[in-house]
C-alpha positions as CSV (number, residue, x, y, z in Angstrom):
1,X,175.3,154.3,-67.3
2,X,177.2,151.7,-65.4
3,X,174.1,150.7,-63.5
4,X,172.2,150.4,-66.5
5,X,174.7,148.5,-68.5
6,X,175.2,146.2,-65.5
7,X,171.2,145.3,-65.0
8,X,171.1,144.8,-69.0
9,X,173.7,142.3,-68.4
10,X,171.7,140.6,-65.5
11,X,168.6,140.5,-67.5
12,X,170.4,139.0,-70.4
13,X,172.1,136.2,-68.5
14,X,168.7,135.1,-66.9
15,X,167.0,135.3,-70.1
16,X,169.3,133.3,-71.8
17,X,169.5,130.7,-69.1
18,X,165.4,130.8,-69.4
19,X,166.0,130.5,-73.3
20,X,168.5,127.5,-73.0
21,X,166.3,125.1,-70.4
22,X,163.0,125.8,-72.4
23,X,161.0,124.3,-70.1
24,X,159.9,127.0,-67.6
25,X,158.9,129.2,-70.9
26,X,156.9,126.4,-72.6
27,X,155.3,125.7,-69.3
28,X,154.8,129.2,-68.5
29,X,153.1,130.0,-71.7
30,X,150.8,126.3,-71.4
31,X,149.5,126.9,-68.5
32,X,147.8,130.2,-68.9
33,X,146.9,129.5,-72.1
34,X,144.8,126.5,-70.9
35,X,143.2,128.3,-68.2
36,X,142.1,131.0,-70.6
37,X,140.4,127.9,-72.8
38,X,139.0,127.0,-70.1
39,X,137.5,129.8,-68.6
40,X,136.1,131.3,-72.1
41,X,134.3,128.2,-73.0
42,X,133.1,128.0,-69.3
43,X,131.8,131.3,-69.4
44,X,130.7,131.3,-72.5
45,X,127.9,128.2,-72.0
46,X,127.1,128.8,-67.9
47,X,126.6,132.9,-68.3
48,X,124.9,132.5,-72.4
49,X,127.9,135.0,-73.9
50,X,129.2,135.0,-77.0
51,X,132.6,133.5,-77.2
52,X,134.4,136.8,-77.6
53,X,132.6,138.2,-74.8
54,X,133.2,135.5,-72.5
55,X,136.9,135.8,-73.8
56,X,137.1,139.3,-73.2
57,X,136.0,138.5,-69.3
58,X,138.5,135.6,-68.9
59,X,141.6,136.9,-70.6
60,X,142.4,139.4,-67.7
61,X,142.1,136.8,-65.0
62,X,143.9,134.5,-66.5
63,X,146.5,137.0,-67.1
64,X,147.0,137.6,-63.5
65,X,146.2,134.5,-61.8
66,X,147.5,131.9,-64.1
67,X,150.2,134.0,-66.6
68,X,152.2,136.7,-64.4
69,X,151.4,134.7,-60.9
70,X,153.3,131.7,-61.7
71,X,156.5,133.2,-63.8
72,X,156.5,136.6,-61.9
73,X,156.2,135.4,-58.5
74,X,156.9,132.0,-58.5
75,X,159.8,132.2,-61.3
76,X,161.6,135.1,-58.7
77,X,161.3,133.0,-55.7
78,X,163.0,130.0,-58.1
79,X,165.9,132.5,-59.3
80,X,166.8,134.2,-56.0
81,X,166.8,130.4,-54.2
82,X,168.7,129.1,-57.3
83,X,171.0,132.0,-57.2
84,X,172.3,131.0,-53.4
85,X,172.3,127.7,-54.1
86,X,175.3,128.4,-57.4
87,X,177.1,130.6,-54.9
88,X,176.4,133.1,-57.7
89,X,175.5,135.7,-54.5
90,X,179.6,134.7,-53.4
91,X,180.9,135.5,-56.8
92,X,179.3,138.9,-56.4
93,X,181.1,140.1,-53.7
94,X,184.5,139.5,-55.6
95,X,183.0,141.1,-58.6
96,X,182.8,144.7,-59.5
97,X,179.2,144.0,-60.1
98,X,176.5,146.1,-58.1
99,X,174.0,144.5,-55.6
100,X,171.5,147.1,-57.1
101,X,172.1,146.7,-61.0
102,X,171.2,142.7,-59.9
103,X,168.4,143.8,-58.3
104,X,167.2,145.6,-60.9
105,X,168.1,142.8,-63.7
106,X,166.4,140.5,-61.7
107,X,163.3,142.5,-61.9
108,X,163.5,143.0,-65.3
109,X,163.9,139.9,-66.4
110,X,161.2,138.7,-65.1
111,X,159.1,141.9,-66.0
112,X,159.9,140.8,-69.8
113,X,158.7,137.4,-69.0
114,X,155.4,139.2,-67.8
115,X,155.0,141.3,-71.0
116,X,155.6,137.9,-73.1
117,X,152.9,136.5,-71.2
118,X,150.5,139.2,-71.7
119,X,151.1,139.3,-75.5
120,X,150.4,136.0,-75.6
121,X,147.5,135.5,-73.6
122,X,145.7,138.8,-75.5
123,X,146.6,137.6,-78.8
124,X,144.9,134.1,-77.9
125,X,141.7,135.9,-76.6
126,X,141.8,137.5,-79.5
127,X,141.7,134.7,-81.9
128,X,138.1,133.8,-80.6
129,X,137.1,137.8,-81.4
130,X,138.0,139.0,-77.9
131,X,138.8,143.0,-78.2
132,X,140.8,145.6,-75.4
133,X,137.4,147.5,-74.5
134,X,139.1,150.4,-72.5
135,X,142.4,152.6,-72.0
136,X,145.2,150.1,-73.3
137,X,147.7,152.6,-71.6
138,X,145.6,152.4,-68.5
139,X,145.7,148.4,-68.9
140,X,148.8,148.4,-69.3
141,X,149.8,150.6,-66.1
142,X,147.4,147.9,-64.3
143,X,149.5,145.4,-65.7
144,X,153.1,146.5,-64.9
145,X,152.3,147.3,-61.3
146,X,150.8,144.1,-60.9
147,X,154.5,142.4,-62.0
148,X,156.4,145.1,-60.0
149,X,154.2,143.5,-57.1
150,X,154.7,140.0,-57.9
151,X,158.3,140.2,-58.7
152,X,158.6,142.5,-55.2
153,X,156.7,139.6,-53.2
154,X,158.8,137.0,-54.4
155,X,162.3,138.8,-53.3
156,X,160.5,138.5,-50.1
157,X,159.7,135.0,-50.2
158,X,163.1,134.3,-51.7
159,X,165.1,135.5,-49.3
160,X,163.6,135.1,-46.4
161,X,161.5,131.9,-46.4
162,X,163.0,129.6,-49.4
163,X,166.3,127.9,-48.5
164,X,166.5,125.3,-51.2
165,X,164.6,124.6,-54.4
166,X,162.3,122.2,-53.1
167,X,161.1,124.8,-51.1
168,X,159.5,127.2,-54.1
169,X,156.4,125.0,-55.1
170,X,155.4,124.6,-51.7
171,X,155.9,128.3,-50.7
172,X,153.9,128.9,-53.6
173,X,151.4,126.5,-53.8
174,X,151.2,127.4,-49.4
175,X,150.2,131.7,-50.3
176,X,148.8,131.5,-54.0
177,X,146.6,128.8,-54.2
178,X,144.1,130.4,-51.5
179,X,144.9,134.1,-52.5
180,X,144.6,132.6,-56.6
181,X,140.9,131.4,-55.4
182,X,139.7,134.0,-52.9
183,X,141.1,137.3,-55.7
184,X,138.3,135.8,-58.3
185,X,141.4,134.2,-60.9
186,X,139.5,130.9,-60.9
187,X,135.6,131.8,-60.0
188,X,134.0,135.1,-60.3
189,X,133.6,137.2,-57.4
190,X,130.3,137.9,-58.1
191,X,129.7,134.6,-56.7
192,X,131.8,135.0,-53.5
193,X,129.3,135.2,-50.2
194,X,129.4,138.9,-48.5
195,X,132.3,137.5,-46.2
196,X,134.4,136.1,-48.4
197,X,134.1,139.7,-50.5
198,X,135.0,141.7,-47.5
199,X,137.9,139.5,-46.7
200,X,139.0,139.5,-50.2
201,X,139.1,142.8,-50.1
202,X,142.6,142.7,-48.4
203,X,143.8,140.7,-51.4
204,X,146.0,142.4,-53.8
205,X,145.1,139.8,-56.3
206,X,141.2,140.2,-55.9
207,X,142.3,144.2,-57.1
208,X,144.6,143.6,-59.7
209,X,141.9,141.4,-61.3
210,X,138.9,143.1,-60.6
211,X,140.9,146.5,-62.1
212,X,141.7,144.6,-65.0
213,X,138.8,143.2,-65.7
214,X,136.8,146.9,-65.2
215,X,139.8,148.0,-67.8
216,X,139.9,145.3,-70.4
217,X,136.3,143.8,-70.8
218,X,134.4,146.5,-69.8
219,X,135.7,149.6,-70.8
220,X,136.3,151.7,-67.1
221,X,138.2,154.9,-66.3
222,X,140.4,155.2,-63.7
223,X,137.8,156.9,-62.3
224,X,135.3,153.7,-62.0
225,X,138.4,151.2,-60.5
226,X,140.0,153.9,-58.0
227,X,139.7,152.3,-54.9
228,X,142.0,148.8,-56.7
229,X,143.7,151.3,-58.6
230,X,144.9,152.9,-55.2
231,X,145.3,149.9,-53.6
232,X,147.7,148.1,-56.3
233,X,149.7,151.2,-56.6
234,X,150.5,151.3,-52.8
235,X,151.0,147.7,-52.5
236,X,153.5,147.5,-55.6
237,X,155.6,149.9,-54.1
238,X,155.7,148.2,-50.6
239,X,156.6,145.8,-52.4
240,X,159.4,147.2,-53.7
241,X,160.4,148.5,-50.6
242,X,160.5,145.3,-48.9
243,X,161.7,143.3,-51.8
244,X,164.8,145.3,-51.3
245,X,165.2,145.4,-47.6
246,X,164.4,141.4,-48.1
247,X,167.6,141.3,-50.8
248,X,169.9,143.6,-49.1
249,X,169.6,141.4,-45.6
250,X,170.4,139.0,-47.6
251,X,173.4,139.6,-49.1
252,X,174.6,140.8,-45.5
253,X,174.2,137.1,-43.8
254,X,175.6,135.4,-47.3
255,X,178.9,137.5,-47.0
256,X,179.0,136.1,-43.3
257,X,178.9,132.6,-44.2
């Protein structure tokens, strides 16, 4: 109980923060909302769908490659850099406050933001008669491992290559901008060249979309998206493995200095 009333506490206080600045939240929900536009009308007059068909196909990428790339990855590299640079990490160590309930509020938080997004982006799609096609529990597996893997990547990023806050967009812009392209968020695989496909195939991002996309628009099992099923599921929890190594190191060299 102490752990989970301490990570409650955590989630709050960065949510609130989040809540007072605005900004990030309003951006966060424009962006992904214009690349889901985009993408549906796009779709909808180069591949002859019908606009909930086309909406249904671009809703999931934008999810991951515009909505939960940006706030889950990018907004936990801005709050573990942002963090040092408030000496909130000193005021830790003199607290009675866990290293692991922050942690784990940390990750929450931003795993809140993620299921925001996805409300949002879905109910958009919707408005232009977009429909869930398969397993909404399976989606919504896809989905959480998918922020677990984010949020896990950017406690990496955070901690170990991010020094200041002017570091975070380029760090970002440096890894997902190539990975954002090359795992189908902006352009459809199916139009990748044979080497590009086999080299995306190392791209967590190409399997979150292309399992969400199987899920959402056209109706899959597990059993049709195994092999990206497999291969989010292992890399979430590396992830989170290394995500806490990352943190932990961390607080060891800030309670040196």
């Amino acid at each position: 109980m102490k752990y989970w009333r301490e990570t409650i506490a955590v989630t709050q206080r960065i949510l609130i923060e989040l809540l007072r600045r605005r900004r990030s939240l309003i951006f966060w929900s424009i962006f992904p909302i214009s690349v889901l536009i985009l993408s549906g009308f796009i779709l909808a007059e180069r591949a002859k769908l019908s606009m909930a068909v086309a909406f249904e196909y671009a809703a999931p990428s934008s999810l991951v490659g515009a909505a939960l790339f940006f706030s889950c990855l990018g907004g936990s590299v801005a709050t573990v850099v942002a963090e040092r640079e408030q000496q909130t990490l000193k005021r830790l160590f003199v607290s009675p406050l866990s290293g692991t309930s922050y942690f784990l509020g940390i990750f929450l938080a931003h795993s809140c933001i993620g299921i925001g997004q996805t409300i949002l982006v879905y109910t958009v799609a919707a408005f232009w008669g977009a429909t869930f096609q398969g397993s909404i529990l399976l989606g919504l597996t896809i989905i959480l491992m998918s922020i677990v893997a984010y949020v896990g990547l950017g406690f990496i990023l955070g901690t170990q290559l991010a020094r200041r806050i002017e570091d975070v967009n380029a760090l970002v812009a440096a890894f997902g901008v190539p990975l954002l392209i090359l795992g189908g968020a902006f352009l459809p695989s199916s139009l990748f060249p044979q080497t590009l496909i086999n080299i995306a195939k190392y791209n967590p991002i190409f399997h979150m979309n292309e399992a969400l996309v199987g899920v959402s628009a056209k109706g899959n099992k597990i059993s049709d998206i195994t092999s990206h099923f497999w291969f989010l599921l292992i890399f979430a929890m590396v992830m989170v493995i290394c995500g806490w190594l990352s943190y932990r190191r961390m607080l060891i060299i800030e309670r040196r200095l």
